[in-house]
N, C-alpha and C positions, 0 to 999 in steps of 0.2 A: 481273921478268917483265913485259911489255906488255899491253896490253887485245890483244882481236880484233881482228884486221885484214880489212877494214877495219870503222872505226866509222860511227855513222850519225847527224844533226841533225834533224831535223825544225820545220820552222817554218810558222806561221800567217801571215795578214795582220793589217797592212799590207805585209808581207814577200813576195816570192814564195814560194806555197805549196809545200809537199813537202819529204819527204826529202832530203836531202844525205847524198851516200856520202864519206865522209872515208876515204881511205885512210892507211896509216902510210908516213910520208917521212923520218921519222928516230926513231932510238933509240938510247938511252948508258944508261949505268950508273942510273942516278935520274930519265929523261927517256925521253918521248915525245912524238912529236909528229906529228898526221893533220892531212889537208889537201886540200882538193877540188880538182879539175883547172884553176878559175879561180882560185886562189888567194885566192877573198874571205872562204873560212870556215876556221880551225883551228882544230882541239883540242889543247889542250899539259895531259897530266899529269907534274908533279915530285915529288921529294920533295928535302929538303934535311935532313941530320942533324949537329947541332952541340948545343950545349946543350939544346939542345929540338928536335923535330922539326916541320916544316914541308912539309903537302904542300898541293898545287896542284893543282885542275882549272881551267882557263882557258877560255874560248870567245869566237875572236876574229872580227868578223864587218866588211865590206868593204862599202862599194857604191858606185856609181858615179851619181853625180846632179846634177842645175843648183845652179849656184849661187845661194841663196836671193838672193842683192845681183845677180847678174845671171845670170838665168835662157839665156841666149846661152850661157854657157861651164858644159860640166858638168866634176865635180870631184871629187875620191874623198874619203871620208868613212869614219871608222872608230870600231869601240867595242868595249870586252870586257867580260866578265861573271865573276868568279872567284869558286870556291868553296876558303876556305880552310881547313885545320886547323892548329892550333898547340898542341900538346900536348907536356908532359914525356916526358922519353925513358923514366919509369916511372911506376906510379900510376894511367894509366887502359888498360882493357883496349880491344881493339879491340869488344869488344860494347859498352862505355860508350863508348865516341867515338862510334859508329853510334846509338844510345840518343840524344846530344847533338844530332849531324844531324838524325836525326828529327824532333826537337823544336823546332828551328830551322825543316826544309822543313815540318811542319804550320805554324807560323805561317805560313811564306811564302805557301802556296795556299789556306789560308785562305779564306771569303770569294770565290772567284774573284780570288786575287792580291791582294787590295784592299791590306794592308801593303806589297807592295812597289810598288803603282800610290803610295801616296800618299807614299812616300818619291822613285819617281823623278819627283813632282812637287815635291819639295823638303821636304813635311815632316817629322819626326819625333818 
């Protein structure tokens, strides 16, 4: 089954601010996948089941900018953000996987982010 159609992003600055309407552009058996009308933002949820199960939220994001070495030519520039679970196909219920996440996104926001500000600064 799919999320709602369509999804929605929401971003702050340094980004252009506002909501983004992601609509749904494709769906398969284990996959989906939304996508705004510029094509700079997608959401892709999977799932993959094999000895363990493996699901996937992605959020892929696009923009268009000067190049830092020569600000005359601009260039596209890209980066994603993925949230993953990798759990046994028995053992944990979906209330202890969510219980897991949890515990993970209170570190993340933490602080105002501060854990994940100082890791995408390189520490750990």
């Amino acid at each position: 089954m799919s999320f709602a159609d369509p999804q929605s992003v929401t971003f702050a600055a340094p980004l252009p601010v506002g909501a983004v309407s992601l609509p749904r552009v494709s769906v398969g058996q284990y996959a989906s996948t939304y996508q705004d009308t510029s094509g700079l933002v997608k959401l892709s949820a999977s799932s993959q089941i094999g000895k363990r199960t493996r699901r996937v939220l992605r959020l892929d994001h696009s923009k268009i900018a000067a190049n830092p070495f020569d600000a005359s030519v601009n260039q596209s520039f890209s980066m994603s953000c993925y949230l993953v679970f990798d759990t046994p196909l028995i053992g944990y219920t979906v209330a202890e996987q969510l219980e897991v996440y949890r515990g993970l996104k209170g570190q993340a926001v933490a602080s105002s982010d501060a854990i994940v500000s100082k890791l995408l600064g390189g520490e750990s």
